[in-house]
Structure formats: C-alpha cells, structure tokens
N, C-alpha and C positions, 0 to 999 in steps of 0.2 A: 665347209665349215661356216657357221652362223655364227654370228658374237651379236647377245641379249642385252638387256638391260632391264632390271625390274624396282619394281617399286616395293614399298616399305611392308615386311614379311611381317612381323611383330609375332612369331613364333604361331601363326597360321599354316602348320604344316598340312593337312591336308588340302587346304586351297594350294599352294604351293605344290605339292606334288601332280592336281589334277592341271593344275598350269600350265607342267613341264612333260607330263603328256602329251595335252593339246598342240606343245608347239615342235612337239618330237625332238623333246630336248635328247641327245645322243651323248653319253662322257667321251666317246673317242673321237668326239669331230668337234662340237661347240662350245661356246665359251659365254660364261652368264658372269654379267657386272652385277651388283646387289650395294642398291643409294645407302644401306646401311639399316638399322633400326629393325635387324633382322631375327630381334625375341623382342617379351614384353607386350603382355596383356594376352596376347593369344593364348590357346590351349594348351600349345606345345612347343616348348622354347627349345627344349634339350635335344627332340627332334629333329627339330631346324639346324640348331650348332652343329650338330653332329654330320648333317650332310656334308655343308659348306665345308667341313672337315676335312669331313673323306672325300671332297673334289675339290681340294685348296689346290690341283695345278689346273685347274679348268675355271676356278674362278676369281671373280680380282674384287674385291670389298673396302667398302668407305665404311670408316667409322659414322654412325650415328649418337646422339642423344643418347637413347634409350640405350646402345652397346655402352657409352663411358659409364654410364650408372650403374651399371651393373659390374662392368671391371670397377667402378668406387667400389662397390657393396663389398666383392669380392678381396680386395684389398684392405676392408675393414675402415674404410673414409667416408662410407655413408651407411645408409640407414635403407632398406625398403620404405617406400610409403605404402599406406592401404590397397593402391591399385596395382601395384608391382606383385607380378607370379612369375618371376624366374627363379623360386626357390628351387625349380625341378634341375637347372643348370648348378647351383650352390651347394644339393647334394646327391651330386651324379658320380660315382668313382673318377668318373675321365675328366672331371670338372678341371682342374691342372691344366690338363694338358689341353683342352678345348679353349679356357679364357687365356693361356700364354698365349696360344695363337691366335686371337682375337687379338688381345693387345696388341701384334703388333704389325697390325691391318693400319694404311696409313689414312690421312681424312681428308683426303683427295687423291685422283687416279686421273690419270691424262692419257692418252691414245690416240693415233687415227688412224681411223677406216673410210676407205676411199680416198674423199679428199677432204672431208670433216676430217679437224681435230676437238674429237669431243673431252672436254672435262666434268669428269662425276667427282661432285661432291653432297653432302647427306643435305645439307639447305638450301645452301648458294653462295655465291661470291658477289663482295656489295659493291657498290658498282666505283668505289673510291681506289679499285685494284685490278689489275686488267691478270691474266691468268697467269703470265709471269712469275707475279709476284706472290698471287693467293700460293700458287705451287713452291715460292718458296718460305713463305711464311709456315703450311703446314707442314712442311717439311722442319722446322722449327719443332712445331710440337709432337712429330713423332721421332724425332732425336730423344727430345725426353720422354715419351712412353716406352722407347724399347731400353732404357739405360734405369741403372739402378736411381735414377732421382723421379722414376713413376710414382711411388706413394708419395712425394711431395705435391706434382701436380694435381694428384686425386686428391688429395686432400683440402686444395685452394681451388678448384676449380669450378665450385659454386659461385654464382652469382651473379648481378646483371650488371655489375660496374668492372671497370669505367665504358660509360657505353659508347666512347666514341674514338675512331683509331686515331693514332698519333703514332710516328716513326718513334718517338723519342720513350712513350712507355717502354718499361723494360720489366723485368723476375717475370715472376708468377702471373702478375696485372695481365702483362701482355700476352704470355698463353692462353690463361682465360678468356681473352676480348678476341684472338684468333680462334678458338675454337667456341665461341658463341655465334662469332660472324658462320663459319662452317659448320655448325653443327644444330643451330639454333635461331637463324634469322629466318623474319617474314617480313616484318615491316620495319625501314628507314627511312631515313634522310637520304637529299640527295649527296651530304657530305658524310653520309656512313653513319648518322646517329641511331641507336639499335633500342628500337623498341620490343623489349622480350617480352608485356604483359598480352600482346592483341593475336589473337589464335583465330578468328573466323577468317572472312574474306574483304571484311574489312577493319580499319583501325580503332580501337576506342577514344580515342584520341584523334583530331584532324589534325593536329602539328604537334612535334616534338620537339623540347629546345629550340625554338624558335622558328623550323622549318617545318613545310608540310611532309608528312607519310605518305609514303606508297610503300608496294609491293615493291620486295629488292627489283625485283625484275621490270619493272615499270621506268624505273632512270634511266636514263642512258648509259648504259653499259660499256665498260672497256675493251669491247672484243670486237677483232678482226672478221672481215665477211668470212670465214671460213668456217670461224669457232662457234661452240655451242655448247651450254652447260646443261647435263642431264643431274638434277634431284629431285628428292622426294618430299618427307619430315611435314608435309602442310595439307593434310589432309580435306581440310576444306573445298582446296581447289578443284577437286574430284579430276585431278591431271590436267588442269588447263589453266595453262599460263599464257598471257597477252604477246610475252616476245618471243617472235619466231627464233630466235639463237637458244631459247630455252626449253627443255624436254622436262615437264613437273609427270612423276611416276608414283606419287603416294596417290593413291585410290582408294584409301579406308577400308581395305577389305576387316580388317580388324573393328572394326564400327558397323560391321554387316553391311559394306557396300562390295566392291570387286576388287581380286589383285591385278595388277598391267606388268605386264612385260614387253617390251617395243624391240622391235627384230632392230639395230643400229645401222643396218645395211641398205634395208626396204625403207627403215622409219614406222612401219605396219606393226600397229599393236594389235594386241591378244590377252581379252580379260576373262577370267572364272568369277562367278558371285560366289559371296560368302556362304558358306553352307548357313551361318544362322540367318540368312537373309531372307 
C-alpha cells in the first residue's frame, strides 16, 4: 500500500487520470490525499467529483478555496464569476449527492506514516498556531459546515477582514479568519497578519500593518522536528517551498504547467504536463 498526496486538480481530469496511471495508482491497495481545489477552471470538474466519489474510502480531502465557492454557489450565497466553469457540477443529476459529500470534507487532515506526522491542509497554517491548535480550530468550522447553520457560514464567508487572529474574535468573523488562514493564505506577518491581495511569489507590499511579509512558510513555524505540512492553493511556487517541514503540491497544471503527486512514504514526486502545455 502506497498513501499519495497531490496537488491542486482544478477539474483537470485527464491530466489527473494519466497521473494515476504513471504512479499505478491501484483502488484495492492505495490511498490518494487531495490539498483540495479539486474543480474550477479545468475542463472537467464533474469528472473529477465524481471519482473522488466513487473512491471516498481510499481517499481523504482538504477542503479548498475554489471547493467553498462552489458549495457557496451551490447553496445559493454566491454568485459564479466570469472565470468559474463548474456549471457542469450545478447541473449534473448526482449534483446532491456529490456537493453533500464535498461539504462534509474537513479543511485539515492529520496522519502519520512512518514517523512523519504530516498535516494537509489546502494553504497553510500561519505560523501564530502550532498544529494543535490549527486541528482544532478547523475543526470549529467543520462543525458548522456539516450542521444545519452551513448556509449562514456561506453566506458570511467572504472577505478579507479581520485579518489578524485574536483568541477573543468570536460568530461568523472568526470562521471566516480560520478558514482564510486555511484555505487562502500566502503571505503574512510574523504575528499572523493575512495579506489576501499578493498572488505571485512575492508581496505587493514589503510590510503589512506595520510588520514585514513573507511567505507563511518563511517564519518560524510551530512545529516539532517530526511534523510537516503538505499544501497546495499557490501556484506560483511551481511546488517549492523554502521550509523543509513543508511539502507545496500546487504545480499549475491548470495554467498549462504539471500536476505533482508525491509518494508520502519515499517523498518521490511524479509529474504529467498539462495537455494544453
């Protein structure tokens, strides 16, 4: 048995199939993590769902970004923009039963193999929270997505405020600000201030609120010699992140660069170019 880990699918299902080829992916022996952001903008979003589906006991999924927006859309709390094509997921007959179980994918997964205990989650955990806590923080906001107060979180869950954690925020604020930090960081503070506007590989900004940016992964982190965070969400990085405790798995295959998949056991990745590349 092998246990995978891949980076950000965005409904690229034939890269994704010739992936699981290459690495002889098997459903009666291995096991494939997925950093989340697993439709959206690719060719083939319903595709995709639909595997992940039909192998929900062989696979374990981190909510991303691009997945809550789509359960918003789906719940009627947002809107598609211009660049959003998962209409093929919205009108699939199995659409029901495909985003119930999406929703209630949590947005963090912890494990270990060997003697790694790795934590996946879709961005990262900012370096103000050692794993502990992130695990139980999301755990916070997937209480409320599997409970009937879902359509309230969708519905507030836009935004880039408040951007800085505090024990004492409480509702809505503080769902939102946990699932930005997991779902939607690149660049902070070293006291966790969350810059959501900077997308390349560097900041637009050199300081935020009064402190310099980096790359979450760049501060000194809360984690034990043992631990190691695997996600994706940051395509820029073309999978290369500064801190050894960290595994970056977004490879823009969706941008016509490659998908990555990393064996968890070897650490040995395995990439396909994008067919439009």
């Amino acid at each position: 048995m092998a246990t995978f880990a891949i980076g950000d699918i965005q409904g690229c299902f034939d890269e994704f199939s010739a992936l699981l080829k290459k690495i002889d992916f098997r459903d009666d022996r291995d096991v494939l993590w997925s950093v989340g952001d697993i439709i959206n903008r690719g060719p083939n979003n319903i595709a995709t769902l639909r595997w992940f589906y039909d192998h929900r006991d062989q696979v374990n999924v981190v909510l991303g970004n691009h997945d809550l927006h789509l359960l918003a859309t789906w719940h009627g709390a947002a809107q598609p923009s211009r660049s959003d094509n998962f209409q093929d997921v919205l009108a699939a007959p199995d659409a029901d039963t495909l985003l119930s179980w999406l929703q209630k994918q949590p947005l963090l997964w912890h494990d270990t193999i060997g003697d790694t205990h790795f934590t996946m989650v879709h961005a990262g955990i900012p370096p103000i929270w050692d794993t502990t806590t992130a695990r139980g923080l999301a755990d916070e906001v997937h209480r409320v997505l599997v409970s009937d107060r879902a359509p309230y979180l969708f519905a507030t869950l836009y935004g880039n405020e408040p951007a800085r954690w505090s024990p004492h925020i409480c509702g809505w604020a503080r769902l939102r600000l946990i699932t930005n930090y997991l779902t939607r960081m690149r660049f902070c503070t070293a006291s966790g201030a969350l810059d959501l506007k900077s997308k390349d590989t560097a900041p637009k900004q050199a300081h935020f609120q009064g402190e310099t940016l980096q790359p979450w992964f760049d501060h000194p982190l809360n984690l034990k010699g043992h631990e190691t965070i695997v996600f994706g969400h940051w395509a820029a990085l073309e999978g290369r992140a500064s801190n050894p405790q960290t595994i970056a798995l977004d490879t823009g295959c969706v941008w016509g660069n490659v998908l990555t998949v990393i064996d968890l056991e070897t650490l040995n990745r395995t990439s396909v170019p994008a067919k439009a590349a």
